[in-house]
N, C-alpha and C positions, 0 to 999 in steps of 0.2 A: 174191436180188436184190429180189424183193417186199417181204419186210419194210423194208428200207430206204428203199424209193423210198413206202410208209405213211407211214413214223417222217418222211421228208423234209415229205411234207403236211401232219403234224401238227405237225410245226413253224412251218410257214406259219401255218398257225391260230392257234398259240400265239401267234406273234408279233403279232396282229392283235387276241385276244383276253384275255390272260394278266391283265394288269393289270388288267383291270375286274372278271374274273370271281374274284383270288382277293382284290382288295378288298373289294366283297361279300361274300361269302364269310366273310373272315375278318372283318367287321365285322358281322355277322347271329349269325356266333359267341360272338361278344365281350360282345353288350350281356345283362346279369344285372339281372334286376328283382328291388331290395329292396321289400316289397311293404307296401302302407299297413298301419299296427297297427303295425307293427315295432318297438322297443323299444330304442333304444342306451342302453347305459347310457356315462358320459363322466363325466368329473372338471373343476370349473372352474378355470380357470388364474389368476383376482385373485377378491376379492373385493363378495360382493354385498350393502349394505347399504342398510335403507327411509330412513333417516338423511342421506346422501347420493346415490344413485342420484337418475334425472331420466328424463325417457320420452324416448328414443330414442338413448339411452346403449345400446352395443353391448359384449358379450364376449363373448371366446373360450373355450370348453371342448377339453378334450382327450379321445378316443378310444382309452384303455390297451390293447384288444385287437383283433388282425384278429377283422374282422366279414365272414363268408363268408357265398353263399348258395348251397347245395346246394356242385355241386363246386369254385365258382372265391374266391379272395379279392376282395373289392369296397373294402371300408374297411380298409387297413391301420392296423396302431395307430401311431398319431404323427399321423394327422391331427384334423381340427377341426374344431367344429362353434359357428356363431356365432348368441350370443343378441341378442336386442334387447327392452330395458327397453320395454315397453307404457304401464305405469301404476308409479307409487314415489310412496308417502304417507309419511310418518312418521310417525313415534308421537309421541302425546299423550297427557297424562295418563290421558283416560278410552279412549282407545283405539289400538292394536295398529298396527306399521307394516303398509304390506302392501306387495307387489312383484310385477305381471302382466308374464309375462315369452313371446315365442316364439320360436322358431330358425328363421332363412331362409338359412342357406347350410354347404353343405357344400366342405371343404377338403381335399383328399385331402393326402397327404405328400409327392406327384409335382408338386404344384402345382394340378391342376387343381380345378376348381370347379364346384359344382351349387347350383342354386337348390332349397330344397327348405321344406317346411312340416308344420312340428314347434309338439310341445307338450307341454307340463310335464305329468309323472304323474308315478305314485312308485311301487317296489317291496317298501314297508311293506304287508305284509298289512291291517293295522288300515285306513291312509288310503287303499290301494285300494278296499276294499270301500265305505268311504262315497264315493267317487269314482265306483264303479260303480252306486251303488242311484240316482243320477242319471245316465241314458245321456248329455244335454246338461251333465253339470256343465263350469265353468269351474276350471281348475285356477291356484290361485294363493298364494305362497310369504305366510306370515304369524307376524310374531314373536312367541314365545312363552319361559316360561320353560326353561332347562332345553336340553339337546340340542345343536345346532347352529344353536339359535338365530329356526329358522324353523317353521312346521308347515305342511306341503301340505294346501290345504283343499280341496275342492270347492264352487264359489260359486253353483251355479245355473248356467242357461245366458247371462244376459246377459252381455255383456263390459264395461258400463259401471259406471263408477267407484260412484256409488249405491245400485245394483242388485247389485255382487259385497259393498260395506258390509252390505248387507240381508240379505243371504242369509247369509253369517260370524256374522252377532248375536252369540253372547256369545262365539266365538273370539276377539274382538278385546277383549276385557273383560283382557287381560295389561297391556296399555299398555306393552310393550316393540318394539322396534325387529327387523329384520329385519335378521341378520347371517349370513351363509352366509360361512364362510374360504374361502380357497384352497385346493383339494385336495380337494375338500368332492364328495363323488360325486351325481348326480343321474340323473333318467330320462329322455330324449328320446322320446316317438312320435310316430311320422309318423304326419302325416292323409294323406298319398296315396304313392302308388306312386314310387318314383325309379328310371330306369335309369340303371347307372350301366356301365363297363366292367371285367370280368373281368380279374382278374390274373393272377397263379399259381395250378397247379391245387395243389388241397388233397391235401396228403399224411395218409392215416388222418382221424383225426378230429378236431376241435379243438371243444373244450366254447362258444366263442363263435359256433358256425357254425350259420345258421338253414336251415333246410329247409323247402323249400315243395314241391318235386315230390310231384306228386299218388298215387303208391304209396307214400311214405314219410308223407305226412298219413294216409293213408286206416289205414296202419298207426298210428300212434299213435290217432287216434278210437274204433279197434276194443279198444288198451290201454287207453285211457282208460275206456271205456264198460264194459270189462269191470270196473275197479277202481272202476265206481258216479260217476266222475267225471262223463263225457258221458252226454245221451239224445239227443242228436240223432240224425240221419241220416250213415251212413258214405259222405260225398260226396270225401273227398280232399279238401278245399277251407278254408283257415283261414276260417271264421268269427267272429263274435264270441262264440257259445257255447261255439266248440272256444277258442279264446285266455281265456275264462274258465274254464272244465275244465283248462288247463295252468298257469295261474296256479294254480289252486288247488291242483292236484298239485305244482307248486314250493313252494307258501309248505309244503302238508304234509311236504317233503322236504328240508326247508330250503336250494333252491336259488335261484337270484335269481332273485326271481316279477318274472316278464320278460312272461308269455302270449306268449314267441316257442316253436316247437320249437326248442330249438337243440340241440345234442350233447350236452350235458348233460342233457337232460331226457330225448332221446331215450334215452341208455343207460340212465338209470335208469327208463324206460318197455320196457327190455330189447329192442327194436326192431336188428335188424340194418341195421348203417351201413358197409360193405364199403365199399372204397375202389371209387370208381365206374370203371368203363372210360375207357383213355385212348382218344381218338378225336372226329373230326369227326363230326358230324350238321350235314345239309343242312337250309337252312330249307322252309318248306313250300312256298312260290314257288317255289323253288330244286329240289326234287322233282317239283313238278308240271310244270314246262318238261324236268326230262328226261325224264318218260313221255313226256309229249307228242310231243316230238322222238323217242323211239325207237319211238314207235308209226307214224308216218310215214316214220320213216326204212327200218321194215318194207313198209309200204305200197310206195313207191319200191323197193325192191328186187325185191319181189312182180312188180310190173310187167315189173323188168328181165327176169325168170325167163319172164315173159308168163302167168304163175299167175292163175287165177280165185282169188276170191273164197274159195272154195269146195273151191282147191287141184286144180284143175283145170291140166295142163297142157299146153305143144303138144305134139300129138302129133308133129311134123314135125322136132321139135327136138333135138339130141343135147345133155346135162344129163351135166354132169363130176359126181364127187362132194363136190368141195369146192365148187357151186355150192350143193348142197342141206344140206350142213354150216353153210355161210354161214345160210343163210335159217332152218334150226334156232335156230339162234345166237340169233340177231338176235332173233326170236321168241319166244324163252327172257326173254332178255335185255329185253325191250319187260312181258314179262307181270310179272317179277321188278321194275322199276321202280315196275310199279303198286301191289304189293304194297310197295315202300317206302315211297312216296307215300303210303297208308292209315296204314302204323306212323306215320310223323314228324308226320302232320295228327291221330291221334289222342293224341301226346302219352302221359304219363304213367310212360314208362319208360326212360328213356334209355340208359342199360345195350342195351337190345334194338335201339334206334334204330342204337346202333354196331354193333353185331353185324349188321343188318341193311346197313348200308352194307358190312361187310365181304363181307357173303353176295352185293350187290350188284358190286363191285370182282370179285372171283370170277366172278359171270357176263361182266363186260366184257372179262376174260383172257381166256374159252373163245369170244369174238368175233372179238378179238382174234390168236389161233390159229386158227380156219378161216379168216381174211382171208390165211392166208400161202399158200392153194391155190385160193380162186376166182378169178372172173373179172368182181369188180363192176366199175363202173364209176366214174372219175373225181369226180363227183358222190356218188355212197356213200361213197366214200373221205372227203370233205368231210365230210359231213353227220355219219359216225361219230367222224371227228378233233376235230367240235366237240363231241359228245357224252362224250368222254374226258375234254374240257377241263372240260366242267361237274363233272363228278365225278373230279375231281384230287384234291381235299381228302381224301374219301373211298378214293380208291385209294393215295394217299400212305401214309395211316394205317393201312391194311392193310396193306400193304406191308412196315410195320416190326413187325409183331406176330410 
């Protein structure tokens, strides 16, 4: 009859609680940051010519493959990513059209939409590298014989019309026009970070899927460095050293020198990519409010027992032993929180972070079970029913493994 007239409390809870907390919850889950450097590569959907193009003439590109990051899909393929015409000169006799161009929004296939701030690069070996020996260059589309029409230059760091002239000098010596067809594949990188929402979790591996979790970088820098590519420091952390050590290992591997990790690079970097644990991990707010709460909800119990400090008890008092099971419990249970709290705030391994919630779900059973033979009080009851609710997510998830 005990366990029923719990489960009746913890419904009260729920019902007063439910919604906020598995909002949260699952929206702290949900958000996947694509992270600045990142590299899409996209196809344009019309075409881009210096001949008629105008500054603030917009197009659409398209995104041929999901674009994951670590376990979730973020950019499914079929959406879009929209440019906007900067600068479009055309060509004259003595010189070269040219066409400055950036990307401000992103278009998922769902509908929704992000503002985001992109810029033309390229995945040619040759024009990265003159792209690169300028940290500030300006990258911009310029007509030339031959190819497709245009040659991605790096112009210097100013963006203004004179000063990208200046810097091109004899590029622009073709006196042809800038013509980019339709279909015509290009590079997008982002200058900053975008959060975006997680979709489906990634089954196995997918060669467009970029990886940023800090054990899976720290492994490739340690590959890289060993094949002479990297000297830096094995920080876990994309830099611009480690994104130019990957480039270089793609362009030598003839992969599409991207400088992202993606799955592709990773397995030809021989890097193990196991399909990750399925499961919730609680945000670090979201851990540290239940230590908190089960460290006092210890405290309050302690009391009720009339336990020192120091585990001092009445002497005067008759103590059942599913009183002192309880308090074991709880105990257990308050210490193992803190211990999860540490994993999910230090990050870096997600795999353990689940496993650690599941190890935590396991202690709240064996709480859970002494509750069916003490003799807390109304108030415990309470304070532990809200504590279940917080780690629901987590105990769900165990639950079905």
């Amino acid at each position: 009859m005990r366990y029923h007239r719990i489960n009746r409390l913890r419904s009260g809870v729920a019902a007063l609680g439910l919604a906020l907390v598995a909002t949260s919850a699952a929206s702290a889950q949900s958000r996947v940051v694509l992270p600045a450097g990142s590299v899409i590569i996209v196809r344009t959907n019309e075409a881009l010519q210096s001949a008629s193009a105008r500054p603030g003439q917009t197009f659409l590109t398209n995104v041929e493959e999901n674009i994951g990051v670590d376990e979730f899909t973020v950019i499914p393929a079929g959406s879009k990513i929209r440019g906007v015409v900067t600068m479009a000169t055309p060509a004259t006799r003595q010189q070269s059209g040219v066409i400055d161009v950036v990307f401000d929004r992103l278009m998922l296939a769902n509908g929704s939409t992000f503002q985001i701030s992109g810029k033309l690069t390229s995945t040619d070996s040759a024009e990265r590298r003159q792209i690169e020996s300028d940290p500030n260059a300006h990258v911009v589309l310029v007509g030339e014989r031959g190819g497709i029409g245009a040659a991605i230059a790096g112009a210097g760091s100013s963006k203004s019309a004179n000063n990208i002239f200046a810097a091109l000098g004899g590029l622009l010596s073709e006196g042809r026009d800038v013509n980019v067809p339709a279909g015509t594949p290009i590079a997008v990188q982002l200058q900053s970070a975008v959060t975006l929402r997680g979709g489906g979790r990634l089954r196995g591996v997918e060669g467009s899927t970029i990886y940023t979790a800090t054990d899976r970088v720290r492994a490739a820098q340690q590959a890289l460095a060993q094949l002479n590519y990297y000297r830096g420091p094995i920080t876990g952390q994309v830099d611009d050293a480690t994104r130019r050590a990957l480039f270089q290992f793609q362009v030598d591997r003839n992969l599409s020198a991207t400088g992202n990790l993606d799955g592709r690079t990773a397995q030809a970097l021989g890097l193990s990519l196991g399909t990750t644990l399925s499961g919730s991990v609680l945000s670090p707010v979201q851990a540290s409010a239940v230590r908190r709460d089960a460290q006092q909800l210890v405290s309050r119990y302690r009391s009720e027992l009339a336990a020192s400090g120091v585990g001092r008890l009445d002497a005067s008092r008759t103590y059942a032993q599913g009183d002192l099971d309880l308090w074991f419990a709880l105990s257990a249970f308050a210490d193992n929180a803190s211990i999860y709290e540490q994993i999910v705030n230090n990050g870096g391994n997600r795999d353990a972070a689940v496993m650690a919630g599941r190890a935590l779900a396991n202690a709240a059973r064996r709480v859970d079970e002494a509750m069916q033979s003490a003799r807390e009080s109304t108030q415990v009851q309470y304070a532990w029913s809200a504590i279940r609710q917080q780690i629901s997510t987590i105990d769900a998830a165990s639950a079905g493994t």
